[in-house]
C-alpha positions as CSV (number, residue, x, y, z in Angstrom):
1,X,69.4,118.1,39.7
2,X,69.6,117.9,43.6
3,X,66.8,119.8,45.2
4,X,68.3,119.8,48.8
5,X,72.0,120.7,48.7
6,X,72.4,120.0,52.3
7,X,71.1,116.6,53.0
8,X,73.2,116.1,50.1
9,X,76.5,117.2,52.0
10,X,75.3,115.0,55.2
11,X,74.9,112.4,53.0
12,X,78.3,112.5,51.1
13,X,79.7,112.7,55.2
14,X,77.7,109.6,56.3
15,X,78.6,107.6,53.2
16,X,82.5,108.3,53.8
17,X,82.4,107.1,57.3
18,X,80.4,104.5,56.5
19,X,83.0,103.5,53.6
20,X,86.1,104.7,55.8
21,X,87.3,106.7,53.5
22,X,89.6,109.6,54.8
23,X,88.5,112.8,53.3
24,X,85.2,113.4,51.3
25,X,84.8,116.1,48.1
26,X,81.4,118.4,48.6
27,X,80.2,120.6,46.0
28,X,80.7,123.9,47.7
29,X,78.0,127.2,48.9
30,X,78.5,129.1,51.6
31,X,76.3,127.7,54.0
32,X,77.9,124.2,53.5
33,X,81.5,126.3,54.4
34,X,79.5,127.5,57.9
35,X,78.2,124.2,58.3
36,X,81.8,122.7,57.9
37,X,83.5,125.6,59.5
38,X,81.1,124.3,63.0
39,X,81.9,120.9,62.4
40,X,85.6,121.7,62.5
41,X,85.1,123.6,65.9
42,X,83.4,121.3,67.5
43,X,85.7,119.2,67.1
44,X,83.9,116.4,64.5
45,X,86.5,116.8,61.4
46,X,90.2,116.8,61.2
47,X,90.3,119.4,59.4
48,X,89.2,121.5,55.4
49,X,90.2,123.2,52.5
50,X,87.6,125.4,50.8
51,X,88.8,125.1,46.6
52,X,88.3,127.2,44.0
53,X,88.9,125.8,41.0
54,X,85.7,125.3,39.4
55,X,82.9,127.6,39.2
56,X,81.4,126.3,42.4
57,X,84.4,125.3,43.9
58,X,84.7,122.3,46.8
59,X,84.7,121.8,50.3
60,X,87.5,118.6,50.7
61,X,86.6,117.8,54.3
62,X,89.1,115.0,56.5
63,X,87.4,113.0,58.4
64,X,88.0,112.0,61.8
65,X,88.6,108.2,63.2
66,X,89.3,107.4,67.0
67,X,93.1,105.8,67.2
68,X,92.1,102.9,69.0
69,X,89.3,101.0,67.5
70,X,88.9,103.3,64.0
71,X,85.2,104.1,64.6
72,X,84.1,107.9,63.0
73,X,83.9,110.6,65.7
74,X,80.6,111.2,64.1
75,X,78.1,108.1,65.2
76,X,74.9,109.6,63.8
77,X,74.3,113.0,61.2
78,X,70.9,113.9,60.2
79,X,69.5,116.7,58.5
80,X,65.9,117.9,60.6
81,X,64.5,120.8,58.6
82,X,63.8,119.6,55.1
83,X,62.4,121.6,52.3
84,X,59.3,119.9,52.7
85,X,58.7,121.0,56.2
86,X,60.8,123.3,57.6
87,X,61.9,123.3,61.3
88,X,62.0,126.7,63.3
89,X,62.3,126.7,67.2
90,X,62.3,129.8,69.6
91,X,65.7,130.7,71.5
92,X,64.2,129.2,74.7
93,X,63.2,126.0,72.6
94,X,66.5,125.2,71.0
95,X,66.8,121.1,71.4
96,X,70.0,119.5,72.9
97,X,71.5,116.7,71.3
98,X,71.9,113.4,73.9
99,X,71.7,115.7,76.7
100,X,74.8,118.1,75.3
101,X,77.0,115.4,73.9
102,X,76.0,115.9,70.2
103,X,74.9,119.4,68.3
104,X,72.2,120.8,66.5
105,X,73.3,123.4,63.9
106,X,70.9,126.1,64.0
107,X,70.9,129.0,60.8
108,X,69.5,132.4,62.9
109,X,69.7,135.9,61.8
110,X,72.7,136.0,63.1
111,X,74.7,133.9,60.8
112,X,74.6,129.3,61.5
113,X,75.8,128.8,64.9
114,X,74.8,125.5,67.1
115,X,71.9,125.9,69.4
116,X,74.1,126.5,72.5
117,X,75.4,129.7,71.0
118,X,72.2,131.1,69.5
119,X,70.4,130.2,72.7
120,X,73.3,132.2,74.6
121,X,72.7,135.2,72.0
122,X,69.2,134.6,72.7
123,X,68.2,134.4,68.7
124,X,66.1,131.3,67.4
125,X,65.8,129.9,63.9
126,X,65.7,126.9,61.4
127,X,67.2,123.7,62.7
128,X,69.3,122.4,60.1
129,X,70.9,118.9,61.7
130,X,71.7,117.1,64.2
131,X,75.2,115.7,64.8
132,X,76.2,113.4,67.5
């Protein structure tokens, strides 16, 4: 039994870039499908395909290499608020990640977002990961 789902889906991510594999299987819920759906925007994936062929379904997620030296757009993915202690910040204390090159997904009120856009919507919440 896995008691956090989502440091289980960073996980699954780091081990497939680590092992340069080309797409990675995730058990599916829908705040994985936000938490991919960001990762696709900003531009960290290739692309996904949400399935539904089990009861749970899958997220298959393509990773994405540079062209010239195959290294993983994603360098470093780590899950901050962890069932053990969780992680809340304030709109006007939403962290940046290296100074605005990486992200910190953020789950608000409003839905997961990164901290950029709930700070622009001016909502705080728990600070899921980092991604850089």
């Amino acid at each position: 039994m896995n008691t956090d789902p989502i440091a289980d889906y960073l996980t699954r991510i780091r081990n497939a870039i680590r092992a340069n594999h080309k797409v990675v299987s995730i058990p599916s819920s829908n705040l994985k499908k936000e938490i991919t759906k960001i990762l696709f925007n900003q531009g960290f994936i290739l692309s996904y395909k949400f399935e539904q062929d089990s009861a749970q379904g899958e997220i298959k997620i393509a990773l994405k290499y540079t062209k010239d030296n195959n290294e993983s757009v994603i360098t470093r993915i780590s899950r901050i608020s962890k069932p053990g202690l969780r992680k809340y910040s304030a709109s006007s204390d939403l962290p940046r990640v290296l100074n605005g090159l990486g992200i910190a997904i953020v789950s608000t009120s409003k839905g997961v977002m990164t901290a950029k856009q709930a700070k622009h919507e001016n909502v705080g919440g728990e600070v899921i990961c980092f991604v850089n």
